[in-house]
N, C-alpha and C positions, 0 to 999 in steps of 0.2 A: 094296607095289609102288611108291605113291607116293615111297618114301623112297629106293629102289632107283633109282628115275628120274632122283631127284635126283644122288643120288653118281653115276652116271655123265656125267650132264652137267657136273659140279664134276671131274669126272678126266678128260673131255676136253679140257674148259679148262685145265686144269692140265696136260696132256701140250701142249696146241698153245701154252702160254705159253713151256713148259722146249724146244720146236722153235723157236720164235723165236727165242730166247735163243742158244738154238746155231748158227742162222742168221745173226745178225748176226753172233757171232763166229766164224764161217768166211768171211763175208765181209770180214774182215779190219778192222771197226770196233775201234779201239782209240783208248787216252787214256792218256797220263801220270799215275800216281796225285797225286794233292792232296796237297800236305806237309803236314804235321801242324803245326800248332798251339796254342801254350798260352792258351787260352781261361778267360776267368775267371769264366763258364759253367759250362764243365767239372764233371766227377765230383756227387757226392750233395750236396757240403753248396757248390758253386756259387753264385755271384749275379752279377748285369751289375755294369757300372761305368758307372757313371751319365754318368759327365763320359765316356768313351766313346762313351756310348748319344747323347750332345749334341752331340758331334762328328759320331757316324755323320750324326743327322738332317739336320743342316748338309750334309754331302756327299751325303745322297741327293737335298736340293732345290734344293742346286746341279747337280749333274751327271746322278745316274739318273732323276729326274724328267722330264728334257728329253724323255724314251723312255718310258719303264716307270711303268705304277701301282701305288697302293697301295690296291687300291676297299676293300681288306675292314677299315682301319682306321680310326679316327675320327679326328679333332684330340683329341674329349677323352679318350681312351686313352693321348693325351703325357703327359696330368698326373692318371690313378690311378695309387694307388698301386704300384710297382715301375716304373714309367715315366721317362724320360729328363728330364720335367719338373715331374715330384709335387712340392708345396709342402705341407710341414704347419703350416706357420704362414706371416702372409702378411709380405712386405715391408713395408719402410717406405717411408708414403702410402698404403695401402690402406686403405680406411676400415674399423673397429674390426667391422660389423656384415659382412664379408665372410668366408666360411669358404674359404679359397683351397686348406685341403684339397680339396674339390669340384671336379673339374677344370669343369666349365662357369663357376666362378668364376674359375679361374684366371687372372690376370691374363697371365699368361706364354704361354697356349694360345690365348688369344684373340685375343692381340697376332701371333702365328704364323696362326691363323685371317682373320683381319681382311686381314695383309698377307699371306696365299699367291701365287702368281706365278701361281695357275691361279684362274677364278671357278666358281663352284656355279652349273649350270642348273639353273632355278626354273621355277615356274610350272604353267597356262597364267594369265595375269595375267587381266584384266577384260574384255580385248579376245581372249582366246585366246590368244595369242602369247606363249612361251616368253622369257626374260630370265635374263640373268647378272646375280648377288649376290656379294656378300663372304661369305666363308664365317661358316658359324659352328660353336665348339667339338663342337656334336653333329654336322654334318656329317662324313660321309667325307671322308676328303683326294681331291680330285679329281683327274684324269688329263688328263694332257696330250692324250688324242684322241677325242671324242666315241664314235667306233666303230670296230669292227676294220677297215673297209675306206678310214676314214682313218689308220689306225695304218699301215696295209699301202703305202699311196698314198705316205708320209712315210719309209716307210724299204726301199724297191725289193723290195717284196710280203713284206718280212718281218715276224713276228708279233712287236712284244718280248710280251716274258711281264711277267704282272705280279709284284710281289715280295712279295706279301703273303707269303704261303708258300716261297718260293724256296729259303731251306734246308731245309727238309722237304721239297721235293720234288725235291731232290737228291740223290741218292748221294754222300757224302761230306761232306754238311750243308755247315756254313761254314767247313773246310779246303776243300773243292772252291771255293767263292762267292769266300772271299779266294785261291787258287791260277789260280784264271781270271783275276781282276783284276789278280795280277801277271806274270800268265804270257804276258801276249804278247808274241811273237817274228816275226822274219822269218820269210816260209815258205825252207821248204827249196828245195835248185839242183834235187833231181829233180822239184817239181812244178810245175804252173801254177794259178795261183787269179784269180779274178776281180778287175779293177779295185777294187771293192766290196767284197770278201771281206777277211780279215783272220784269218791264222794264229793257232792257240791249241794248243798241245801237251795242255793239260788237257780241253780239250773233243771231246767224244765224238764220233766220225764215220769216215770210209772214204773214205783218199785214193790208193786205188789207182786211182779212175777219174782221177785229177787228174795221173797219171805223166805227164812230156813224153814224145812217143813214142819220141825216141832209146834208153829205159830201158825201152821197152817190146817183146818179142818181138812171133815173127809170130803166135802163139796168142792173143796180147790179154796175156797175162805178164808179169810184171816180169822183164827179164832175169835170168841170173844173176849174184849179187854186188850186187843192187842190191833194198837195202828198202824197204818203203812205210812213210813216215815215222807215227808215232802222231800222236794228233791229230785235230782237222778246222778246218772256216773258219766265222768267223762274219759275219751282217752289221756287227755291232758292232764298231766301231773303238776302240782301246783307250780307255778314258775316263778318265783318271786320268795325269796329269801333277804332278812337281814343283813344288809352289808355286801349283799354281791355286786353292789357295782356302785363306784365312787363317782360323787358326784366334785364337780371343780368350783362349787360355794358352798353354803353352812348349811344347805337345805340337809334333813334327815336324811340317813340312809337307810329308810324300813323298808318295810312291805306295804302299809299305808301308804307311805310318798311316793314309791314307786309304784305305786296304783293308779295315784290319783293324777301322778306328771303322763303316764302314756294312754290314761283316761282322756285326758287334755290334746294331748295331739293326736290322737286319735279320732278325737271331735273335731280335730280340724282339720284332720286327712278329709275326713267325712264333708266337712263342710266351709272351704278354705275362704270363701267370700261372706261368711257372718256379717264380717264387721261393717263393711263397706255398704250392704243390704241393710241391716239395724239402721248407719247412720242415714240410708236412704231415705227410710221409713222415718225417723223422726223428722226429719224434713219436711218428708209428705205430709205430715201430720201436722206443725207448724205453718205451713203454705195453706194449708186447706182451714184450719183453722183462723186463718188472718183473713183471708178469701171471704170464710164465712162473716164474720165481724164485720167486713167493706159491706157485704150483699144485706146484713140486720140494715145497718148503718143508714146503707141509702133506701133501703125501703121504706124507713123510720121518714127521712128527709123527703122522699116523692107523695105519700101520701100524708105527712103531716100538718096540711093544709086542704085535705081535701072533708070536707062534713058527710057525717055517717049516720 
C-alpha cells in the first residue's frame, strides 16, 4: 500500500509538471533555439582548451563578476589537474622544494587569489566583528554581494543567478550561454519594454503582454496579421563589447570570442572532472570490449568440439 501511495503521488507530479509545461506554452512563452556550436568539449573523447579555459576566467572577472557568483568554486580548483591553471612542473624562480603541481602551491592561483577584485569575509576576530582578508587558494572565489537582498537592491529587484552551474541548468547547456551573450538585439516596433529591460530573442519568456496596444484587439488579442515576437527581456544589458578587454595572445578581441572563451569555462566551472570521467569511460569501454572478445574466444574454444 505503501508503495502504491508512492507512485501515485510521483504521477501526480509528474501529470502537474507535463500541465505546466503546456501551460506556459499556450501561453505563448517562446525563445529562438541556440545555434549550435563546435565545442572542443564536445562528443566521447572531448577535452577543454586550456588557453580557452584562461581566457574565459579573464572575462568572467572582468565583466560577469561585476553581477553573478561563482560560490561553488574555489581559487584552488584553477590549478588541479584539467583546470585553466594546472602547473606540473613549476616556473622558473620558484624554489626547487615547491610541488606547484598542488594548486594551493601554485604560484599562479595564489597570485589570482591574493589580487581578486572581491575580499573573503572572515572572522568574528577578537573583538567579535567580522573583517575583510585577501583571499586565499582554498577559499571560494567570492561574490560581488554579500546577500540576495543586496544583489536585488543593485540591480532593480533582479536576481543574477550565480554561474557555478549555469550550463547545466540550462537547456541548451553552452550553445544557449554563448547564444544569449551574442544574441542581443533591439526589441521589436510591436512591443514595449522597460527603460531597464533589454531584448534577447534566445531568452525564454512571453511578450504578448509587452504588445503596444495599437496591435492589440478589443479582446486583449494580438490583432490579426500581427505576431508576438519570440524571446523575452532581461535585466542584463548586454555585457560584452568589441575590444573591452585585451587578451595577452592573438586570439580576437570580439564579442564572439569572448563568448565563446567564458562559454568554456563556464562549462568547466560547471563540470571540472569532464576529462578525467571521458578518459574513464573509454577505458571502460576498451576493458569491456577486450573482456568481451576473451568470453567469444573461449566459448568458441570450449565447445568447439563438442557435436550438435
Amino acid at each position: 500500500m505503501k508503495f502504491i501511495a508512492i507512485a501515485r503521488t510521483l504521477a501526480f507530479a509528474a501529470a502537474a509538471l507535463i500541465a505546466g509545461a503546456a501551460s506556459a506554452e499556450a501561453s505563448g512563452g517562446t525563445a529562438k533555439h541556440p545555434e549550435h556550436q563546435h565545442w572542443h568539449f564536445s562528443g566521447p573523447f572531448g577535452t577543454y582548451d586550456k588557453d580557452a579555459l584562461q581566457r574565459g576566467f579573464q572575462v568572467y572577472e572582468a565583466v560577469c563578476a561585476n553581477c553573478h557568483g561563482l560560490e561553488l568554486v574555489a581559487f584552488r580548483n584553477l590549478g588541479q589537474k584539467g583546470g585553466p591553471f594546472y602547473l606540473e612542473s613549476c616556473p622558473a624562480g620558484v624554489p626547487d622544494n615547491i610541488d606547484c603541481s598542488n594548486p594551493n602551491d601554485n604560484p599562479i592561483v595564489k597570485a589570482i587569489a591574493a589580487n581578486y577584485k572581491y575580499k573573503v569575509v572572515d572572522g568574528p576576530d577578537d573583538s567579535g566583528d567580522m573583517f575583510d582578508r585577501e583571499a586565499l587558494p582554498s577559499d571560494r572565489i567570492p561574490g560581488p554581494y554579500a546577500n540576495e537582498q543586496m544583489a536585488r537592491a543593485a540591480n532593480n529587484n533582479a536576481l543574477p543567478p550565480d554561474l557555478s552551474l549555469i550550463t547545466k541548468a540550462r537547456h541548451g547547456g553552452a550553445d544557449y550561454i554563448y547564444s544569449l551573450l551574442v544574441g542581443f538585439e533591439e526589441a521589436p516596433s510591436t512591443i514595449n519594454i522597460a527603460p531597464t529591460q533589454h531584448y534577447n530573442p534566445y531568452f525564454h519568456g512571453d511578450l504578448s503582454q509587452n504588445l503596444k496596444p495599437e496591435f492589440i484587439d478589443e479582446h486583449g488579442h494580438p490583432r490579426e496579421g500581427i505576431e508576438v515576437p519570440v524571446g523575452g527581456v532581461l535585466a542584463m544589458a548586454p555585457p560584452l563589447s568589441d575590444g573591452m578587454i585585451e587578451y595577452g595572445d592573438d586570439s580576437p578581441q570580439t564579442v564572439e570570442q569572448y563568448a565563446r572563451d567564458v562559454t568554456e569555462f563556464l562549462m568547466w566551472a560547471a563540470e571540472p572532472k569532464m576529462e578525467a570521467r571521458k578518459s574513464l569511460g573509454v577505458m571502460s569501454m576498451i576493458y569491456l570490449f577486450i573482456l568481451a572478445a576473451i568470453l567469444y574466444w573461449s566459448y568458441r574454444k570450449v565447445w568447439s568440439k563438442v557435436d550438435h
